[in-house]
Kinemage of the C-alpha trace (Angstrom):
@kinemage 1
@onewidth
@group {chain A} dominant
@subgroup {mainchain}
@vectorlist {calphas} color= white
{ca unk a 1} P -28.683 24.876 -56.640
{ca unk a 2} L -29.092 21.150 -56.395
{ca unk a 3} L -26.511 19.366 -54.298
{ca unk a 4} L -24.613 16.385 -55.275
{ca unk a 5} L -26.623 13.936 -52.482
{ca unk a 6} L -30.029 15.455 -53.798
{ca unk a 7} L -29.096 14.862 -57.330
{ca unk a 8} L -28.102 11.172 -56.597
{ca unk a 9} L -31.259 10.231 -54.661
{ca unk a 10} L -33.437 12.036 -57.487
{ca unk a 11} L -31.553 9.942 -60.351
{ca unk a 12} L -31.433 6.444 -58.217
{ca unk a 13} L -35.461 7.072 -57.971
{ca unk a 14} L -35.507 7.631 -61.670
{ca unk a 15} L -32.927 4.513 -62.791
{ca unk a 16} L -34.947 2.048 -60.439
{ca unk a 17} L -38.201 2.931 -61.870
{ca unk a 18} L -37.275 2.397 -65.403
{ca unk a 19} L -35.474 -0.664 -64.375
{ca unk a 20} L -38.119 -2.143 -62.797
{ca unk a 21} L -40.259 -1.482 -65.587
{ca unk a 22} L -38.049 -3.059 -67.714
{ca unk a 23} L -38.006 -6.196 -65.562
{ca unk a 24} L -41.518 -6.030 -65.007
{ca unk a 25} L -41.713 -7.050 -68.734
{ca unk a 26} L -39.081 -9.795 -68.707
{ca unk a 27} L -35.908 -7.936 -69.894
{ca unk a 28} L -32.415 -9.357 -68.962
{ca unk a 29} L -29.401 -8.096 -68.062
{ca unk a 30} L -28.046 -7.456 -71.630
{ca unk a 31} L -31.374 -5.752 -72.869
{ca unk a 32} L -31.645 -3.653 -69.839
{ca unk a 33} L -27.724 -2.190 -70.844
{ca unk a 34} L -29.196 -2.053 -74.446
{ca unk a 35} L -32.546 -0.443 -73.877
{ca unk a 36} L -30.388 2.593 -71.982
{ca unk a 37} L -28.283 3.487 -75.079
{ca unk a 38} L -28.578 7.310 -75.670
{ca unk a 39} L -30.019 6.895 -78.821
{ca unk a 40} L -32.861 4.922 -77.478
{ca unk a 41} L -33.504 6.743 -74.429
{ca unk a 42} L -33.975 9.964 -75.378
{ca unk a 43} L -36.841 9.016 -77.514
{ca unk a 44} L -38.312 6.583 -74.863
{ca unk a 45} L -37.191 8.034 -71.422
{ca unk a 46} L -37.136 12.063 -71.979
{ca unk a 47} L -37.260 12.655 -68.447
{ca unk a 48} L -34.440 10.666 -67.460
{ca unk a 49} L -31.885 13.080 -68.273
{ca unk a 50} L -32.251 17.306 -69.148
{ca unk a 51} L -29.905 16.579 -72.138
{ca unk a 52} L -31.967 14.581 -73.977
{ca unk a 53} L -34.604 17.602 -74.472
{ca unk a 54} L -31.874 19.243 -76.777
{ca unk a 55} L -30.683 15.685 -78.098
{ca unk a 56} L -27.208 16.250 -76.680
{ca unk a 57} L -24.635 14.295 -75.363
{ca unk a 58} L -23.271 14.541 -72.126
{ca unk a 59} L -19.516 12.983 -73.763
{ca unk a 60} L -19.268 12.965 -77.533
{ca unk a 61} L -18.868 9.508 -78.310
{ca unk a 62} L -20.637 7.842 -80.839
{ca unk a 63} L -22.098 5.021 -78.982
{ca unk a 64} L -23.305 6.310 -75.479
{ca unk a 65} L -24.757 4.296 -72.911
{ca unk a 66} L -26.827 5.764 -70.095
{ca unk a 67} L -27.140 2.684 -67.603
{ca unk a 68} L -24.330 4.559 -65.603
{ca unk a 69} L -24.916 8.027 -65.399
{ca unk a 70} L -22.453 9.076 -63.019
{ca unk a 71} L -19.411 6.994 -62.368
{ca unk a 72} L -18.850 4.430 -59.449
{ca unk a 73} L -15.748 6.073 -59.046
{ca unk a 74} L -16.971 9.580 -58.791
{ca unk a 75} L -16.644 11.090 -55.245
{ca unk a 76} L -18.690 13.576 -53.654
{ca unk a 77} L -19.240 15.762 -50.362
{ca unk a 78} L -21.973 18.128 -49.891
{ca unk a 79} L -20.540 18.757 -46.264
{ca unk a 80} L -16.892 18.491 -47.213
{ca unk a 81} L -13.765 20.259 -45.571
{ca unk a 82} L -11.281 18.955 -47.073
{ca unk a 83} L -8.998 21.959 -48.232
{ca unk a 84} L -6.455 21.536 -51.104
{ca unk a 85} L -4.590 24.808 -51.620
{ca unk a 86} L -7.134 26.706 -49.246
{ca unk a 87} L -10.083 25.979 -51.715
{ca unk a 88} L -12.730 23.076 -50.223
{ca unk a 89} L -12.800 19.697 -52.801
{ca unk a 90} L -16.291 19.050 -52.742
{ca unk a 91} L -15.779 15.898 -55.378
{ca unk a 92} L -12.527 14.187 -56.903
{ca unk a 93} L -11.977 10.592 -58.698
{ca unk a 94} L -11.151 7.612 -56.821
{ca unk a 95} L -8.806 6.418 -59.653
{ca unk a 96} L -7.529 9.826 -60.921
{ca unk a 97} L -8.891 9.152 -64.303
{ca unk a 98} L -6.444 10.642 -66.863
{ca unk a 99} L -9.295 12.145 -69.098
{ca unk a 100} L -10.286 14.050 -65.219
{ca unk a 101} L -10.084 17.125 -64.804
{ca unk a 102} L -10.717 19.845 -61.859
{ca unk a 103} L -13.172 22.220 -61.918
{ca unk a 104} L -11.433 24.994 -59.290
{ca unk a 105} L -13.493 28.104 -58.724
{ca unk a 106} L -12.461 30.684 -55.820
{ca unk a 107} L -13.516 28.582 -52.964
{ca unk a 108} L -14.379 24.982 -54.312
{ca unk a 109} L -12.971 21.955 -56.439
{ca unk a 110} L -15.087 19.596 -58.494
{ca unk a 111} L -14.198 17.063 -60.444
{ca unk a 112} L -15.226 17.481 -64.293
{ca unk a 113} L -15.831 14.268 -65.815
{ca unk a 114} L -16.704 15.581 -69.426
{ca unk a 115} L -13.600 14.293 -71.423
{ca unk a 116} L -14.226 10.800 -69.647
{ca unk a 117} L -15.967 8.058 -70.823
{ca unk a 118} L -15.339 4.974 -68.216
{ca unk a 119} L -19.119 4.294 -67.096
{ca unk a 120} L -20.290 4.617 -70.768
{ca unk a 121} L -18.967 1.792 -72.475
{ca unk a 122} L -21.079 -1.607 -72.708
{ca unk a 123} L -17.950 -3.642 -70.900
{ca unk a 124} L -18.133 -1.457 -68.041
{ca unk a 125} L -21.226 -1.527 -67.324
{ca unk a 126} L -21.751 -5.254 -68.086
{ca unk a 127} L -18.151 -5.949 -65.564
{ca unk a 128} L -20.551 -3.116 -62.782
{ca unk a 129} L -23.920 -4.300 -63.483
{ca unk a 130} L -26.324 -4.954 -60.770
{ca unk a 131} L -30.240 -3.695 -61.433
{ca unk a 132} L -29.781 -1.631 -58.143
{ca unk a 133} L -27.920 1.499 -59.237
{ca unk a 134} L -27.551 2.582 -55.839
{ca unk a 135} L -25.619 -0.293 -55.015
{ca unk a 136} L -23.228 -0.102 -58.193
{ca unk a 137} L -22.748 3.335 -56.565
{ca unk a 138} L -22.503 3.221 -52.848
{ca unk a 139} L -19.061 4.062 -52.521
{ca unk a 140} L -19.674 7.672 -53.945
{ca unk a 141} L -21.004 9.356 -51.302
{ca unk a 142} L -18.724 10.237 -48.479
């Protein structure tokens, strides 16, 4: 089972790449957010995510960007022990997104993101953007 923190290096490797490629060839900030909508990347950048083998969404929104998969308000613990309820929280939401919800098996909480769509929009992105994803990021890891 992949951890959170193995996950996150393993995706920041695969973000900077493409961004660098994609400033290699002159892009700016508004065609790199463009050139990582769904519908383009899983035709140009199949490796990027597993999803976009099967063509599916990991939110079902019409207009998906990619640019932040993951949330910069998404927090995670590999090594947590942190107890709520006598269950370790292994992730939660800075913000306590409304659409969030809990993921609670017998001995761990994670926070299940599905139902919400914050990081995907073009405005969010364009208010996070920075071409390091790590650094739009560096306050998930605890």
């Amino acid at each position: 089972m992949m951890t959170y923190q193995a996950w996150f290096n393993s995706h920041s490797a695969k973000h900077k790449a493409i961004v660098d490629k994609l400033l290699a060839q002159g892009y700016d900030k508004e065609q790199i957010i463009e050139y990582f909508d769904f519908e383009n990347m899983k035709t140009q950048e199949r490796d990027f995510c597993l999803l976009y083998e099967e063509e599916k969404k990991c939110h079902e929104v019409t207009k998906l960007n990619c640019y932040l998969c993951a949330c910069p308000h998404f927090r995670f613990n590999d090594n947590s022990t942190t107890k709520v309820d006598e269950k370790i929280e292994y992730s939660f939401c800075a913000i306590e997104a409304k659409e969030g919800k809990k993921f609670i098996s017998q001995n761990a909480i994670h926070q299940d993101c599905t139902a919400c769509l914050v990081p995907h929009s073009k405005e969010f992105i364009k208010k996070n953007f920075d071409t390091d994803w790590k650094k739009i990021m560096r306050k998930c890891a605890l």
